[in-house]
Structures are given as C-alpha cells and as structure tokens.
N, C-alpha and C positions, 0 to 999 in steps of 0.2 A: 942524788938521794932526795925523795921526797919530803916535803916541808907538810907541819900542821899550820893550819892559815884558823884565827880567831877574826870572822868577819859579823859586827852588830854592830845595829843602829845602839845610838847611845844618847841620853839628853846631857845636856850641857853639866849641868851637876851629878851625873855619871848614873842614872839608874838603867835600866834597862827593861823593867818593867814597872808598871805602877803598882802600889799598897797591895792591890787584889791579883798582882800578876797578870796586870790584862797590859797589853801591847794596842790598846785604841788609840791611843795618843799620836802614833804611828801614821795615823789616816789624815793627819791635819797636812802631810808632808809628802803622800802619797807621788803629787803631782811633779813637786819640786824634786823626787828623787829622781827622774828618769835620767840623768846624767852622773846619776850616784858613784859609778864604777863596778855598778854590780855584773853586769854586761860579760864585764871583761875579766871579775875574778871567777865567774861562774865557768870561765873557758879556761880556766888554769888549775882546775880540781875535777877528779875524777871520783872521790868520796868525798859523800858529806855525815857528820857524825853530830847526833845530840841526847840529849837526855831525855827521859822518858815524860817531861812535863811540859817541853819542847814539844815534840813527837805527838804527844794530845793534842797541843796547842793549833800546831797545825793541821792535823788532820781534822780536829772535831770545830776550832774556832776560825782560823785565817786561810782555809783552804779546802771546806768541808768537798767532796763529790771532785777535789781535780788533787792530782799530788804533783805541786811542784818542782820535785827534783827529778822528772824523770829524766834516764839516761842516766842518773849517777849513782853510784853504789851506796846504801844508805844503812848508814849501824846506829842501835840507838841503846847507850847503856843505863838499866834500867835494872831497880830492882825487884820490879814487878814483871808478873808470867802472863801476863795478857795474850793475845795474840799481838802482832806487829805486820798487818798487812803493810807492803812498800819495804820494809827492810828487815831486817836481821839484829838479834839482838849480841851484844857485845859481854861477855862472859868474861868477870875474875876483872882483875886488876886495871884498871883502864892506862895507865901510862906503860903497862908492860906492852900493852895491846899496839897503842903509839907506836912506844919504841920498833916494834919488831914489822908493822906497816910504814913504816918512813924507809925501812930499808929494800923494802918491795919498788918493783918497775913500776911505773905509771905518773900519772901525774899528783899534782897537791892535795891534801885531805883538809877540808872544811871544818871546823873545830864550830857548829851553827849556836850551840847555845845547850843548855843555859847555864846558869852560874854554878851548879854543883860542880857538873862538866869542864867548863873550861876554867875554875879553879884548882882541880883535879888535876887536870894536864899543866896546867904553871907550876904546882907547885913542886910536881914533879919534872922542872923543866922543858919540858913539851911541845911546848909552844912557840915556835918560831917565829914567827911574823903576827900582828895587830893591821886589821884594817879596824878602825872605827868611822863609822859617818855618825859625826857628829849632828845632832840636830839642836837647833835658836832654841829650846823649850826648857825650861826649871819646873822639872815635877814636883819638887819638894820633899820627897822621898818615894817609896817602892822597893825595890831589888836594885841590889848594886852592884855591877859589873864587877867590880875588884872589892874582896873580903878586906874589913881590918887585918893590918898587919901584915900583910901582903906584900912586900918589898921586892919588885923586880927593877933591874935598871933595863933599860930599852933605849934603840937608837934611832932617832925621828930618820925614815928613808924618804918619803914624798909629804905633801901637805898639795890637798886642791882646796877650790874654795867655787862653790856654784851657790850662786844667789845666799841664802844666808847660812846654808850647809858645808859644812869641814868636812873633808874625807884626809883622815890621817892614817901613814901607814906605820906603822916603826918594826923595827924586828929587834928580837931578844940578844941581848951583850952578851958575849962569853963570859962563863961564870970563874 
C-alpha cells in the first residue's frame, strides 16, 4: 500500500514560512542542502500534492518558466477555479481523496505543503511518515508547521546530520 510522505524544510523553532509567507530564508541553505536527502525521497514518489498557495508559490515565486516536479503526477487542492497548468485540481474532501490513492498501485505520494494541506491529512490521519530537514535558523515566527493543539504521537525512524542540518524522519504510531 502506498504511503502519504510530509517532506519540508523547517526552522529550528518550527515555522515553515516567514510572517509574509515567503520561503527566502530558504536560500541562506541552498548550498548546504545538496546532501539533504531529497535526491532519494523524490525516487520514492510518484505524486506530488499541495495547496493552492504552495502551487502559486512555486510556479509564480521559487520556480517561475521551469516546473519542478516533472515526471510526477501533480494535484493541487485548492479552493480556487484558476487555471492549474502542471497539475490537476483535487476535488471534495482531501483525506477521502488520500484515503482511496494510498490504496492505488504505484509508488509514495508527496504531502509538499502547505500547512492547510498537510494539517488536513493529520488530522484525518493521513499522513504516514515526516521527513523534516531541519535547518540552524530561529525565524522568530511566520507559519507553523504543526497547528495548536495538534496532538499526534510519532515514531523517530532515521535522524542524519550534514553540517549544521537535521534531516529527521519519523512515521505516524498506530492510533
């Protein structure tokens, strides 16, 4: 059965973007990721799925004229009717949507962000595995990965450590 993988960069005191939603912070680390492990989880998913402010993000800020995911099948659940050149939009209930692609053939599905999304799929259980790469930086606040009140237990699977970067993986305890 296929796994939902929640793979982001995170800062040390857990935001994942800054105040205004901007991922520049990102760029000071650019260099120090190339051993990140992204390599290797981008070969273990054959969908990748985000929100629609994600989906902007990359198209219009961190990847304007190239689309990153090609080869991979891309859904982006959104409640906006835009167009979505690059992917497909994801309709109705997003964890029903999970549920019934985890039980489809192929490989892992990418849970990329952002936080409406992948609170969405926790808190409807969803979410099986955490890759976080941690990065050395204290934003001070922005967007935070995990909502107050969010209560999941997880089970530490790997821990790396490249230069001053954590890449932790854990996957979700039976409930």
């Amino acid at each position: 059965m296929r796994k939902a993988a929640a793979y982001l960069a995170v800062s040390l005191d857990g935001f994942i973007a800054d105040k205004d939603g901007g991922v520049g912070w990102l760029d000071d680390f650019a260099d120090a990721q190339e051993d990140s492990g992204y390599e290797a989880f981008v070969q273990t998913v054959d969908t990748v799925v985000m929100g629609g402010r994600t989906y902007r993000q990359v198209t219009q800020e961190l990847s304007p004229g190239v689309w990153p995911y090609e080869g991979l099948d891309c859904r982006v659940w959104t409640h906006d009717s835009g167009p979505l050149p690059h992917a497909q939009r994801i309709e109705g209930n997003l964890a029903a949507w999970l549920h019934a692609e985890k039980q489809k053939p192929g490989r892992d599905i990418w849970l990329c962000g952002g936080t409406e999304l992948i609170a969405a799929a926790a808190a409807a259980g969803e979410v099986d595995r955490w890759h976080l790469t941690v990065l050395p930086v204290l934003l001070g606040g922005g967007i935070r990965l995990f909502p107050e009140g969010d209560r999941q237990q997880l089970r530490l699977v790997s821990a790396r450590q490249s230069g001053g970067i954590a890449e932790l993986v854990y996957e979700q305890k039976p409930r």
